[in-house]
C-alpha positions in Angstrom: 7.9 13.6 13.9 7.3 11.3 10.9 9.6 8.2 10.2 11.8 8.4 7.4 11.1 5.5 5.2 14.9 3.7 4.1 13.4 3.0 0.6 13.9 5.9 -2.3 10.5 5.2 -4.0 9.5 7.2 -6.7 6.5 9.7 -6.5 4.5 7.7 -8.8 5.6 4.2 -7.8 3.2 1.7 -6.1 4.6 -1.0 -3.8 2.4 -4.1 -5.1 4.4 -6.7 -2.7 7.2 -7.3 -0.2 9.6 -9.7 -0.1 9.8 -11.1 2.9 12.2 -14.0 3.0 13.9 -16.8 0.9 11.8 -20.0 -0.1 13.1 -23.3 -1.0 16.6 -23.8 -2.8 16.1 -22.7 -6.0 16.0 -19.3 -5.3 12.3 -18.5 -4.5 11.6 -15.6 -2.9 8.1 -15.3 -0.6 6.4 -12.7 -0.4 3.3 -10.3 1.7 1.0 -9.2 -0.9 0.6 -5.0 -1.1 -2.2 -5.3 -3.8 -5.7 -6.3 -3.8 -5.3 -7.7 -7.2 -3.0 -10.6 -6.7 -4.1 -11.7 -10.7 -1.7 -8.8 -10.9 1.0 -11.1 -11.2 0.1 -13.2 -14.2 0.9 -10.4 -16.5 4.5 -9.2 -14.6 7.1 -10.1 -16.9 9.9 -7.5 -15.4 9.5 -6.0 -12.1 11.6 -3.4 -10.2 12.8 -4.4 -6.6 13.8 -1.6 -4.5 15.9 -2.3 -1.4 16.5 -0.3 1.7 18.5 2.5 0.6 17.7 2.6 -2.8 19.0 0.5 -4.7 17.2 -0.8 -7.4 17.1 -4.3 -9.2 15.1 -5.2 -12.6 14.4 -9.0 -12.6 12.7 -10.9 -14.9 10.1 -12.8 -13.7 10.2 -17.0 -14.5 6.8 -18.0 -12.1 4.6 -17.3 -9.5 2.3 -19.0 -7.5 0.1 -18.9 -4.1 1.2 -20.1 -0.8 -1.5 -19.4 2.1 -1.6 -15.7 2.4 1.4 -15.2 0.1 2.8 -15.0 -3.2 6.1 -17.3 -4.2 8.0 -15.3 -6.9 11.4 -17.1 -9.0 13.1 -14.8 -10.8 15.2 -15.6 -13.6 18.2 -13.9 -11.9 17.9 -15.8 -8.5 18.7 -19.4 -9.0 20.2 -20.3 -4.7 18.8 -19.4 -1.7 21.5 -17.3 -1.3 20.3 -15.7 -4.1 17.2 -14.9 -2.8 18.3 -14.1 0.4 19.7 -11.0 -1.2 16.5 -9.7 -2.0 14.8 -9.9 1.8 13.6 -6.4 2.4 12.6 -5.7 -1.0 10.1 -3.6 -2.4 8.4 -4.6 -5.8 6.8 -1.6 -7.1 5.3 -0.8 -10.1 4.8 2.7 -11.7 1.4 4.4 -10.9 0.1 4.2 -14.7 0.4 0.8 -14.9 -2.1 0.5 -11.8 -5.5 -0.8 -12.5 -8.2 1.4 -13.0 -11.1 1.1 -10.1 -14.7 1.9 -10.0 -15.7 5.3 -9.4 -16.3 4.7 -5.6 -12.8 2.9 -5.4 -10.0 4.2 -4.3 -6.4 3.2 -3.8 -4.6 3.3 -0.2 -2.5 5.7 -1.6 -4.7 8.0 -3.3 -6.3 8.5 0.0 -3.2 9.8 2.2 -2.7 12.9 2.8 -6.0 14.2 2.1 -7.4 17.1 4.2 -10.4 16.0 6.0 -13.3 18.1 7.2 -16.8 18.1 8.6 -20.1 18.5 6.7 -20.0 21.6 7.8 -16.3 22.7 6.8 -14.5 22.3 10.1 -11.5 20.7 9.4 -10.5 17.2 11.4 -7.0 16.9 10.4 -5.0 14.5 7.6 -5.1 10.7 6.3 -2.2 9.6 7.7 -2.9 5.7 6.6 -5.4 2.9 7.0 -5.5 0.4 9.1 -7.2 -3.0 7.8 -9.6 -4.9 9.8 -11.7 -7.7 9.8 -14.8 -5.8 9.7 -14.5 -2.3 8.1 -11.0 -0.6 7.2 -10.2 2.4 9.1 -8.9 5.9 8.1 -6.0 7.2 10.9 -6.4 10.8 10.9 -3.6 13.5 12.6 -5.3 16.5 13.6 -3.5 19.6 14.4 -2.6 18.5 17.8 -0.6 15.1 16.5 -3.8 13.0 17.8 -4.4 10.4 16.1 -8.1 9.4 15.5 -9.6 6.1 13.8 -12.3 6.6 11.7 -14.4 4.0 9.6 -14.5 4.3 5.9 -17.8 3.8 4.9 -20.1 5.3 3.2 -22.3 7.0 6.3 -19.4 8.6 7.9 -17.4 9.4 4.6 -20.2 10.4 2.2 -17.8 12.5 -0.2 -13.8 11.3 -1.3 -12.6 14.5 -4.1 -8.9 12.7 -4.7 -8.2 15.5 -6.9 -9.3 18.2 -4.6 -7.6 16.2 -1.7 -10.3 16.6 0.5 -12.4 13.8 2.1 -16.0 15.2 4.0 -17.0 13.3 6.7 -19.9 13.1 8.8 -19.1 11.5 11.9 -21.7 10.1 14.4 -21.8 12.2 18.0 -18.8 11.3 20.0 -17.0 9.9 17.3 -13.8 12.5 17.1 -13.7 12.7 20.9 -12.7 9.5 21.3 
C-alpha cells in the first residue's frame, strides 16, 4: 500500500523547494532545496505554495539568498515570524513547462517514476518507485511484482537505455545484482 501524499499537487507541477521553518523576525522563511538548479531562484518573481491539504498561496517573492545547504526566501506577504510560521510545511512548486530544459542524457526525478523497467533481454524487473541520493552514485528503488523493493545504480553500465516517453528504462544488471 502506497502513502497518500496530504499535498493536492497538480499533474504537471514540480515541487522546486520546501519550506521547512521560520527564519529571523522579519518573516523569512528557510527552506530544503528540491531542485538542482538553485540559480532557479533569481528569476522567481511569484511562486505558488501548496500546504498540506491543498491549499494554495501565490506570494510574491522580495529576496532570496543561501544559508549552508538552504535557501532563505522573504516574501512580500510575510513580514513576522508568525507570518512565516504559517507557511511551515509548504510546498513551492512550479508548473512542469516552466522547468528547465536538460541535456539529452538528463533526466528529471520525476520523469523517471513510474517507468516500467526490464532486462536487456525483455524480462521485466518491476517499477521506479523513487531515487534515493547518495554520496557516490544515486540509486533507482524499484517494486517488482512481489512489493520488493530493489536498489539499483543509475549509471550508465547498468541503465544503458532511459525512453521517458515510452516509459521504459532497460537495464543490464551485473550477476547477482536483483537477488540481492
Amino acid at each position: 500500500m502506497k502513502p497518500v501524499s496530504p499535498y493536492q499537487l497538480k499533474a504537471d507541477e514540480v515541487v522546486i523547494a520546501r519550506i521547512v521553518k521560520a527564519r529571523g523576525i522579519r518573516g523569512e522563511v528557510a527552506c530544503d532545496m528540491e531542485t538542482d538548479f538553485p540559480e532557479r531562484f533569481q528569476t522567481l518573481d511569484a511562486v505558488t505554495v501548496v500546504m498540506p491539504k491543498g491549499v494554495r498561496l501565490n506570494l510574491r517573492l522580495e529576496r532570496h539568498w543561501f544559508h549552508q545547504d538552504r535557501v532563505i526566501l522573504k516574501f512580500a506577504e510575510t513580514d513576522t515570524m508568525t507570518d512565516a510560521e504559517q507557511l511551515v510545511g509548504g510546498l513551492l512548486v512550479i508548473a512542469q513547462a516552466d522547468a528547465w530544459q536538460l541535456e539529452d542524457d538528463e533526466f528529471y526525478e520525476y520523469d523517471l517514476m513510474g517507468l516500467q523497467v526490464v532486462t536487456l533481454d525483455g524480462t521485466a524487473v518491476g517499477r521506479v518507485t523513487g531515487l534515493l541520493r547518495t554520496s557516490g552514485n544515486d540509486l533507482l528503488k524499484i517494486e517488482n511484482d512481489e512489493q520488493r523493493e530493489i536498489l539499483i545504480p543509475f549509471v550508465d553500465e547498468i541503465c544503458p537505455k532511459v525512453d521517458v516517453p515510452g516509459q521504459r528504462l532497460t537495464i543490464n544488471p551485473p550477476e547477482g545484482l536483483l537477488d540481492l
